[in-house]
N, C-alpha and C positions, 0 to 999 in steps of 0.2 A: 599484668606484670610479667614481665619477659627476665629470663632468667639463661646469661648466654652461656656460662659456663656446666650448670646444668641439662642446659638444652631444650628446655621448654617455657612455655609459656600457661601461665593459671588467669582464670577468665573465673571470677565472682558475679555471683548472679543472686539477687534478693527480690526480697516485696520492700517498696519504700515506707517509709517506719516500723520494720521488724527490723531491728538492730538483734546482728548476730543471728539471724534467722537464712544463712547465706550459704548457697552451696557452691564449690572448688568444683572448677573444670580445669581439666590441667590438657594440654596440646603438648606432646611430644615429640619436638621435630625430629625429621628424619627418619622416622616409624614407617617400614612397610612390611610389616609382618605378622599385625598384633592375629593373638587366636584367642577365640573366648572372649571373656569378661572384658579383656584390656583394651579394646578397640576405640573405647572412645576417654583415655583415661582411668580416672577411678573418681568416688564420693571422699568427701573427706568432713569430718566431724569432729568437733575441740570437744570433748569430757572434760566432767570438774576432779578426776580421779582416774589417770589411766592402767596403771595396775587394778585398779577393781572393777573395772571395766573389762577389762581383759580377765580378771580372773573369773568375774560372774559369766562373762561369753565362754570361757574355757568350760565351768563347772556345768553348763548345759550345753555341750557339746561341739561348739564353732570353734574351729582350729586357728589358733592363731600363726597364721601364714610368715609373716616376721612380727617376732617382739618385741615390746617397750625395751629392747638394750639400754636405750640412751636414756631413758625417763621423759620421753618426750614421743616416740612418733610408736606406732603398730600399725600393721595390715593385716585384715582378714577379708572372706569372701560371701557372698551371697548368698545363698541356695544357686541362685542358676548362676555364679562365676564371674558378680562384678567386684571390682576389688575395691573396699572402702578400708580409706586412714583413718583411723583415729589418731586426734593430737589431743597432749596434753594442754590445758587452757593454764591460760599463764606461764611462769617458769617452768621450765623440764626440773623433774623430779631426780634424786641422786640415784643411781645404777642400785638396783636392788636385784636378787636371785627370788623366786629362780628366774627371773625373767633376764637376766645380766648376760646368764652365760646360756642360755635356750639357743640353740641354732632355729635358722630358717625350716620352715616345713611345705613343702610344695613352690609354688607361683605367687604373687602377689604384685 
């Protein structure tokens, strides 16, 4: 799925009959710079709960890199600095605190 105004392209990749069992490759056109983690995109992963997800990941120690602001997207990082999305699964969730007004913490 190409996406022009964002500028990239995501590339889904599964085992045939694992529905939903799929992982997001996302191509960032025009990238000549990435460092670390970013080089080949990031993972991305739908949760049935992204506030609690994000808050169980907070309470053991994984930072979360940008917040559910919107009720809907999050990034956090690896151990060794690949950046995985979390999505909310189905509708995005209404802006709740603290995650609403949380600024960005590092790279993502």
């Amino acid at each position: 799925m190409e996406n022009e105004q964002g500028k990239f392209t995501l590339i889904f990749l599964g085992v045939p009959g694992d529905e939903g069992g799929e992982v997001e490759l996302t191509y960032n056109w025009g990238e000549e710079g990435y460092a670390g983690g970013r080089n080949f995109g990031h993972l991305a992963y739908q949760v049935d709960d992204i506030y609690e997800t994000c808050q169980r990941l907070a309470d053991n120690g994984v930072t979360i890199n940008r917040p559910p602001r919107d009720g809907h997207m999050a990034f956090v990082r690896s151990p060794d600095n690949i950046s995985i999305e979390l999505l909310q699964k189905g509708e995005r969730k209404a802006p709740a605190e603290p995650w609403a007004s949380m600024p960005n913490t590092g790279e993502w």
